[in-house]
C-alpha positions as CSV (number, residue, x, y, z in Angstrom):
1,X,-125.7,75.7,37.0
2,X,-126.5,72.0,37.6
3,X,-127.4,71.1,41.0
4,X,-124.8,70.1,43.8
5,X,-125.4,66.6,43.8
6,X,-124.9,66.4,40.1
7,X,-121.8,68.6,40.0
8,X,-120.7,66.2,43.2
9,X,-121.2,63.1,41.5
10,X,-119.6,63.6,38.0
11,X,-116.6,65.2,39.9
12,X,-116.3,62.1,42.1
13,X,-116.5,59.4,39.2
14,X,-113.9,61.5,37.0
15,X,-111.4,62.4,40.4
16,X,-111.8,58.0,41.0
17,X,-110.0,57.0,38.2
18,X,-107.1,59.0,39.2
19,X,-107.3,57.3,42.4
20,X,-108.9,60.2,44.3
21,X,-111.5,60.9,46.5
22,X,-114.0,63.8,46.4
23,X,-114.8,64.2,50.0
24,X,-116.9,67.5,49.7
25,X,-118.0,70.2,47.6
26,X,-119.3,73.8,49.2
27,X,-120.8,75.9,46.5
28,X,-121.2,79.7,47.6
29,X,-121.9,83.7,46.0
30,X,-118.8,85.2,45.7
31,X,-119.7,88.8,44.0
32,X,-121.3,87.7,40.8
33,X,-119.4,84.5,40.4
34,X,-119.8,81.0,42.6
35,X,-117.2,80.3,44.5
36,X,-116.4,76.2,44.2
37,X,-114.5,74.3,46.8
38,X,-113.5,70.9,46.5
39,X,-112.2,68.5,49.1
40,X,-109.8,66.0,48.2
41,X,-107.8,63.1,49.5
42,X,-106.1,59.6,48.3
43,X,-104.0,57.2,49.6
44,X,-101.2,58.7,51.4
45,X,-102.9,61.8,51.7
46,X,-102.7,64.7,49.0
47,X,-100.3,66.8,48.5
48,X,-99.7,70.6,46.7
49,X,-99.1,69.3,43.0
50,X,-102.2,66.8,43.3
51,X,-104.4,70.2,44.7
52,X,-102.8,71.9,41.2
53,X,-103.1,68.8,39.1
54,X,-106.6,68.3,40.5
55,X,-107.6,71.7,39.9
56,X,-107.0,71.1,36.3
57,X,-109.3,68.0,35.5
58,X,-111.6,69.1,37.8
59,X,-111.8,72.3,35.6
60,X,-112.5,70.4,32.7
61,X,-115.1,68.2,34.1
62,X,-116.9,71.0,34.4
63,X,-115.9,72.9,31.1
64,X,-116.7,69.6,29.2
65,X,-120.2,68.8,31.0
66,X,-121.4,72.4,30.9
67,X,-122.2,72.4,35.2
68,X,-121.5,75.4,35.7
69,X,-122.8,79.1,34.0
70,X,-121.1,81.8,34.1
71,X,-117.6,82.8,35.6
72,X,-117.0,80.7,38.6
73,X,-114.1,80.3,41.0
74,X,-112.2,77.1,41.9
75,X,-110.3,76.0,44.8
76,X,-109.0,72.1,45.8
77,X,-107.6,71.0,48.9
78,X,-107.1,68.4,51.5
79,X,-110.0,67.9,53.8
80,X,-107.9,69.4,56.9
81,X,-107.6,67.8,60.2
82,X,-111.5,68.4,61.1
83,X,-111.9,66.7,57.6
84,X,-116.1,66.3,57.2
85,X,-117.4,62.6,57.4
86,X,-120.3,61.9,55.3
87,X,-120.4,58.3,53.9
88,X,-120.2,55.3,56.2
89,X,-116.9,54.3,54.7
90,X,-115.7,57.4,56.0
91,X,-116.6,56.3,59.5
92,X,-115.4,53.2,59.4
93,X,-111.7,54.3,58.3
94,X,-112.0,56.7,61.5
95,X,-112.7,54.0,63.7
96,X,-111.0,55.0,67.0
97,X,-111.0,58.6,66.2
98,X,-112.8,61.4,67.9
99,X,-115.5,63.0,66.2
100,X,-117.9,65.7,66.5
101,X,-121.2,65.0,65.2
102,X,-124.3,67.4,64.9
103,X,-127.9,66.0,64.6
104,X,-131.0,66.8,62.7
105,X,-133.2,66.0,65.9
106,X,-132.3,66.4,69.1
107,X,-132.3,63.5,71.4
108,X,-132.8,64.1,75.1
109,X,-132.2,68.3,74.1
110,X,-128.9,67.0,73.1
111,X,-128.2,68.2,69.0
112,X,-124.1,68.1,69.2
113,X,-122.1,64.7,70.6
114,X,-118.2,64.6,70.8
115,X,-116.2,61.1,71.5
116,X,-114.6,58.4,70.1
117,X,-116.1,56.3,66.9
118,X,-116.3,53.4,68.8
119,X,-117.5,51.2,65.5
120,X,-119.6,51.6,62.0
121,X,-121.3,49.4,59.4
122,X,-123.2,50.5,56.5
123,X,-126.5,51.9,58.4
124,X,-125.0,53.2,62.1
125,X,-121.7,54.1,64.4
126,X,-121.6,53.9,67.9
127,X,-119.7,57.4,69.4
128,X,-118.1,56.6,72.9
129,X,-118.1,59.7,74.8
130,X,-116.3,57.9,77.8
131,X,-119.3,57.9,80.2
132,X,-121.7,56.3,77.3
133,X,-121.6,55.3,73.9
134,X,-124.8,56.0,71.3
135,X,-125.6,54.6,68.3
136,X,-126.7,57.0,65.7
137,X,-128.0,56.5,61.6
138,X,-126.4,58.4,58.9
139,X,-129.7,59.6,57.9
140,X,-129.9,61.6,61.5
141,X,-127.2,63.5,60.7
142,X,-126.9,66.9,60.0
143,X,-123.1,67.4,60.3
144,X,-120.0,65.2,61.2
145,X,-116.1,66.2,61.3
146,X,-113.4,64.5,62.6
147,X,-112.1,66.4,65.9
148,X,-108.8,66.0,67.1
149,X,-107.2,67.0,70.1
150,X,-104.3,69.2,69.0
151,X,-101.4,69.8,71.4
152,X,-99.4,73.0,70.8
């Protein structure tokens, strides 16, 4: 098997000129097979048929480019409402958005922030959590998702 970042990145250009997104890829053991799930989004957001039409090219990106060995399992979908944020492009389009962010380093003991992305280029965001806001890197990141407040 090739390595995630090359399985990400020939996914991603192939899924772009369909006018998708990959968002993420989790590789995991699942018995003797790897278990492969893509996240996905466009324009609009994505719907069932794109999950089964992406499931298809995706399929044979991976047939055709020989990433994967062996038997492997496939499943697409839509980020989901605590959709991960890894690029800056992704924070910016979240701008005004709560988020939950984990860091690599703690600063001040502090590894996990929650609050509003307040603003983002292409090195930081500033997270309002109402009392302050912080400005982090993307390289200090260990983990970001979006994090709604849901109301039942």
């Amino acid at each position: 098997m090739k390595n995630k970042n090359c399985i990400e990145e020939t996914v991603a250009k192939a899924l772009e000129t369909q006018g998708y997104e990959l968002i993420d890829l989790i590789i995991q053991t699942h018995g003797s097979k790897k278990l492969l799930q893509f996240f996905a989004d466009k324009q609009g957001g994505i719907t069932l048929d794109d999950c089964e039409l992406l499931s298809n090219k995706i399929d044979a990106v991976l047939t055709m480019e020989n990433l994967i060995d062996g038997a492997y399992i496939l499943e697409v979908s839509s980020p989901g409402i605590k959709r991960v944020l890894k690029k800056p492009a992704h924070f910016k389009r979240f701008v005004g958005e709560r988020a939950k962010i984990y860091l690599k380093e703690p600063i001040e003991k502090r590894a996990c922030f929650t609050g509003l992305i307040d603003s983002a280029d292409d090195e930081k965001f500033i997270l309002d959590d109402g009392m302050n806001k912080f400005t982090f890197k993307y390289d200090a990141l260990k983990k970001a998702n979006l994090d709604p407040e849901t109301e039942f």
